[in-house]
C-alpha positions as CSV (number, residue, x, y, z in Angstrom):
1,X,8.6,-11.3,14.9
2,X,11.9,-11.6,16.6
3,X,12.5,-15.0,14.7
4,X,11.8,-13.2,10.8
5,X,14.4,-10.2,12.4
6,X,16.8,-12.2,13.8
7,X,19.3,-12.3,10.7
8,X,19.8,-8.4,10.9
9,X,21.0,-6.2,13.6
10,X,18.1,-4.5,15.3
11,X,19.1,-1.2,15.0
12,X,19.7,-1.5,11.1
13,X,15.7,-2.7,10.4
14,X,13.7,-0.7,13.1
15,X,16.1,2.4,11.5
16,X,14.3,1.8,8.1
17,X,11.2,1.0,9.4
18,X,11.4,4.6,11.4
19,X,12.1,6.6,8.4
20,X,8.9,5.0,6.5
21,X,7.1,5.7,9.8
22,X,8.7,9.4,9.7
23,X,8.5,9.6,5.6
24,X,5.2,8.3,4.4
25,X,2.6,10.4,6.5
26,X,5.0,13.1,6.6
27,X,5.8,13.7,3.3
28,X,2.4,14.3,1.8
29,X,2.7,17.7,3.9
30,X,5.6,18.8,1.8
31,X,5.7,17.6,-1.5
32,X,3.5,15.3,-3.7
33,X,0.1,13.5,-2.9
34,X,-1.3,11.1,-0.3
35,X,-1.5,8.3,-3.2
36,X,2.0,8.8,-4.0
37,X,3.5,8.4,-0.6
38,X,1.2,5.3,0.9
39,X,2.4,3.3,-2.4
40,X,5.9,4.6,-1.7
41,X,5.8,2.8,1.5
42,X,4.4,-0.2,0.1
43,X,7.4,-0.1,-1.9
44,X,9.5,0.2,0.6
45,X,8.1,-2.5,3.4
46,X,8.2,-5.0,-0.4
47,X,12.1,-4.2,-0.1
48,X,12.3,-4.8,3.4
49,X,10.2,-8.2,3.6
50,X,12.4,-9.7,0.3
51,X,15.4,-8.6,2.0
52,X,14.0,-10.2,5.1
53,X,12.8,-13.5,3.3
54,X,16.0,-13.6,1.4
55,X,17.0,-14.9,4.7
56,X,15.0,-18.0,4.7
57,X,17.2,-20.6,3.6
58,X,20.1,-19.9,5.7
59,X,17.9,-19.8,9.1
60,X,16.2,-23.1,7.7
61,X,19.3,-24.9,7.6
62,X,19.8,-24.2,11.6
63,X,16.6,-25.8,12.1
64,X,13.5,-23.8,12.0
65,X,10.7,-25.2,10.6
66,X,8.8,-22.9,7.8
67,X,5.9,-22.5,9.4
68,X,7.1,-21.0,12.7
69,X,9.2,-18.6,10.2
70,X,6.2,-17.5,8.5
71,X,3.8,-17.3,11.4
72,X,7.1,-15.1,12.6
73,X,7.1,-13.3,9.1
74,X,3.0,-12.7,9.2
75,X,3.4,-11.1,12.4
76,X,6.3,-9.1,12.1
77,X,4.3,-8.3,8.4
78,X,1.1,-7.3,10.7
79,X,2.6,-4.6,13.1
80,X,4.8,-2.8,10.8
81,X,1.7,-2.4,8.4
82,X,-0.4,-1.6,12.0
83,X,1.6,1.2,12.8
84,X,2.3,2.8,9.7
85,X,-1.3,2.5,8.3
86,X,-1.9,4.4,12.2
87,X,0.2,7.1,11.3
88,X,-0.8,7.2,7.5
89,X,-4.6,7.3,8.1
90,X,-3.7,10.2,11.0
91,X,-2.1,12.2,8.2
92,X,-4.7,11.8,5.8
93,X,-7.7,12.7,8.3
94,X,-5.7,15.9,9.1
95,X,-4.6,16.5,5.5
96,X,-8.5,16.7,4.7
97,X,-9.6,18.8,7.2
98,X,-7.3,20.9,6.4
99,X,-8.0,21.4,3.0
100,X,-11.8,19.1,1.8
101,X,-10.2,18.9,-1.8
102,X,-7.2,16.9,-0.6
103,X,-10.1,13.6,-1.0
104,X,-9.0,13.5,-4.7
105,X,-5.3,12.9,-4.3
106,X,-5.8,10.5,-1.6
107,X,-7.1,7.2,-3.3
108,X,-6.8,5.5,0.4
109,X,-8.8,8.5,2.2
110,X,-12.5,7.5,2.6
111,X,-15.5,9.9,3.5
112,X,-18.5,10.3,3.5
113,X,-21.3,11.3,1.5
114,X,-21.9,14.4,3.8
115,X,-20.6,18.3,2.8
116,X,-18.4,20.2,4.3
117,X,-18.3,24.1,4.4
118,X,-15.3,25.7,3.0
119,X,-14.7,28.9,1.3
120,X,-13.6,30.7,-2.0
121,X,-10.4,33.1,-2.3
122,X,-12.9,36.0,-1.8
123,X,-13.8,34.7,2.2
124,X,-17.3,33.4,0.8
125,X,-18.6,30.7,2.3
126,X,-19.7,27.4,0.1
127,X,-20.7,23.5,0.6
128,X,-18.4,20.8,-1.0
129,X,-20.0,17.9,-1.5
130,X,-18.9,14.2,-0.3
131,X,-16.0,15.7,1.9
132,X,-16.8,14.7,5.6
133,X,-15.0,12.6,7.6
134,X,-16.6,11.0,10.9
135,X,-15.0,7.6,13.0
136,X,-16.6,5.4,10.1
137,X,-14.7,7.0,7.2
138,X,-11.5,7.2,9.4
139,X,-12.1,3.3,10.2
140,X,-12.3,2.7,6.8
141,X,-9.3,4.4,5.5
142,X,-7.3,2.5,8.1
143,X,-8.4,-0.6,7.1
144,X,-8.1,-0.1,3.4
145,X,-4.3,1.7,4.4
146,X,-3.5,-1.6,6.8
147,X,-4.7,-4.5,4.4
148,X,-2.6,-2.7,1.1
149,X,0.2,-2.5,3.3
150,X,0.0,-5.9,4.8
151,X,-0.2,-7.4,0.9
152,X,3.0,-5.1,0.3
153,X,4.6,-6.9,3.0
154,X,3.2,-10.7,1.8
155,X,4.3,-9.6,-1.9
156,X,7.8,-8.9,-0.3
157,X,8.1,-12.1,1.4
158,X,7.3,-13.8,-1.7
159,X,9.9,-12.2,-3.6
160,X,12.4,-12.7,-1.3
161,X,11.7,-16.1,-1.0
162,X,11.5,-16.8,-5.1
163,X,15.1,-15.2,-5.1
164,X,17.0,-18.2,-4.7
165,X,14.6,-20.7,-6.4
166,X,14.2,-21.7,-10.2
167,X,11.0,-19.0,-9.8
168,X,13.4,-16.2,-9.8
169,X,11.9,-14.4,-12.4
170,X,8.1,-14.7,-11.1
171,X,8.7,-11.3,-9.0
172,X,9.5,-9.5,-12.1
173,X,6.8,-11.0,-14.6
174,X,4.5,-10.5,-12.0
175,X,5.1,-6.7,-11.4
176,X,5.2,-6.1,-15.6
177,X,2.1,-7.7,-15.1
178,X,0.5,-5.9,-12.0
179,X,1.7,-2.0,-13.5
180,X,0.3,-3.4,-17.4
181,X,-3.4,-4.2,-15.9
182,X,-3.7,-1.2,-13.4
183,X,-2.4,0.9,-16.5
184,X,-5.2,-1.0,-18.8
185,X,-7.7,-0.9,-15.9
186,X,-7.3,3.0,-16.1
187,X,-7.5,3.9,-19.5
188,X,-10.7,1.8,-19.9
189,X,-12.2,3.5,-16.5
190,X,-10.8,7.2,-18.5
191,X,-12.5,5.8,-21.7
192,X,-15.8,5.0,-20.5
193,X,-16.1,8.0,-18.3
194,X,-15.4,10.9,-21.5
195,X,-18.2,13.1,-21.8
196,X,-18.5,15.4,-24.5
197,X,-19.0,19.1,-22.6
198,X,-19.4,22.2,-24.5
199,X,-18.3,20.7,-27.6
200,X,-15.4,19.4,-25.5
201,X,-14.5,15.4,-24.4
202,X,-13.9,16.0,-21.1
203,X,-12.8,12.4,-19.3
204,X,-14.3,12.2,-15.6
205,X,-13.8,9.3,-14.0
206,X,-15.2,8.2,-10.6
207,X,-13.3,8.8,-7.2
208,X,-13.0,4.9,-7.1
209,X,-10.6,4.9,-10.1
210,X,-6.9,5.3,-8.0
211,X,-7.7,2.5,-5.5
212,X,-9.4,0.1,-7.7
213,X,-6.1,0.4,-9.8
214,X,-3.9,0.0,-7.1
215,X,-6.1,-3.1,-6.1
216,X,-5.5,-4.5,-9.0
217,X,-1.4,-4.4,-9.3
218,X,-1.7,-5.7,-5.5
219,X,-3.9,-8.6,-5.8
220,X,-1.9,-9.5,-9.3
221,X,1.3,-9.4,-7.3
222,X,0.2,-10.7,-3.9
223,X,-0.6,-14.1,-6.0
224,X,2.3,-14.4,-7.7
225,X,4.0,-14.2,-4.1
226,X,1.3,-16.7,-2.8
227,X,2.6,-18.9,-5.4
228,X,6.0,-18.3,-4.4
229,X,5.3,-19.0,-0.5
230,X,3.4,-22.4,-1.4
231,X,7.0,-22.9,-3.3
232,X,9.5,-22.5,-1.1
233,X,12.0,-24.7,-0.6
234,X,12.3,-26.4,2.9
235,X,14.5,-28.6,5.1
236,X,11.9,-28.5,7.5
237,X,8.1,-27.9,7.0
């Protein structure tokens, strides 16, 4: 961890890192929805692992051999996505027991099958179906917020390391690429899931729909970045 860091001043990264810590789980409170801010700080931990890997050549050239930089890079990678996803998950759990209806702007949040009681504008009382949360769904969401955040940070170091290279331009193919299948992904999911209703095509897709997009863009990107590791140019293996 220290080795991958060691270009930057301390203060400058951990600074960034704190205000995705303070940002991500925060923000959903205020302003947008629980999708929106966990890929916003995927975003941000790609821009901080390509500036990071960005890096590479320079501390190559004093010595240090690639893998002990990437062990150092897979490390660092691990605990910023562990404590964010910890924070993240927190946020959503609360977010949904605050309000059961938050599940379906949450494509990370997983419950369970269970109901929850909640009630109307007039006081009644009602069950909503597929709402609960218990350690298992909370489990879950973590580990589905930790591993897409972990790939954001992999996809980062891949850019960054591609920046200097004749590979350049695989970063940016590869996200056209990831965005143009999750997009295709969703209007086939929409497509297939159109009922007709009261004379009406009402589209209702299944609650899987958000992640198994976002899945999608990752895994597209987080191989175009393997590539780009398996790349890298090296003084010292």
């Amino acid at each position: 961890m220290k080795l991958f860091l060691s270009p930057f001043s301390s203060y400058t990264y951990l600074l960034a890192l704190a205000a995705l810590v303070a940002a991500v789980p925060l923000g959903r409170f205020y302003a947008g929805d629980g999708t929106v801010w966990t890929v916003f700080g995927g975003l941000g931990l790609v821009a901080l692992f390509t500036i990071g890997a960005m890096q590479w050549t320079a501390i190559n050239q004093l010595g240090t051999s690639f893998r002990t930089w990437l062990k150092s890079a897979a490390v660092t990678a691990a605990a910023v996505s562990g404590v964010l996803a910890v924070v993240t998950t927190a946020s959503s759990v609360v977010n949904q027991e605050q309000n059961p209806y938050y599940k379906a702007y949450d494509a990370f949040l997983v419950v369970s099958n269970d109901p929850v009681e909640w009630r109307d504008t007039n006081g009644e009382a009602y069950l909503l179906d597929a709402a609960a949360q218990n350690a298992g769904t909370i489990m879950a969401t973590f580990a589905v917020t930790f591993t897409f955040l972990f790939l954001t940070c992999l996809i980062g170091v891949g850019a960054g390391l591609a920046a200097k290279t004749e590979y350049r331009w695989l970063p940016i193919v590869a996200a056209i690429a990831a965005v143009a299948t999750a997009l295709y992904c969703n209007v086939l999911i929409m497509a297939y899931s159109t009922r007709e209703i009261g004379g009406e095509f009402v589209s209702l897709p299944p609650t899987y729909t958000g992640l198994l997009t976002i899945t999608v863009a990752t895994l597209i990107a987080a191989a175009a970045s393997a590539f780009s590791i398996a790349r890298a140019p090296r003084f010292i293996r």
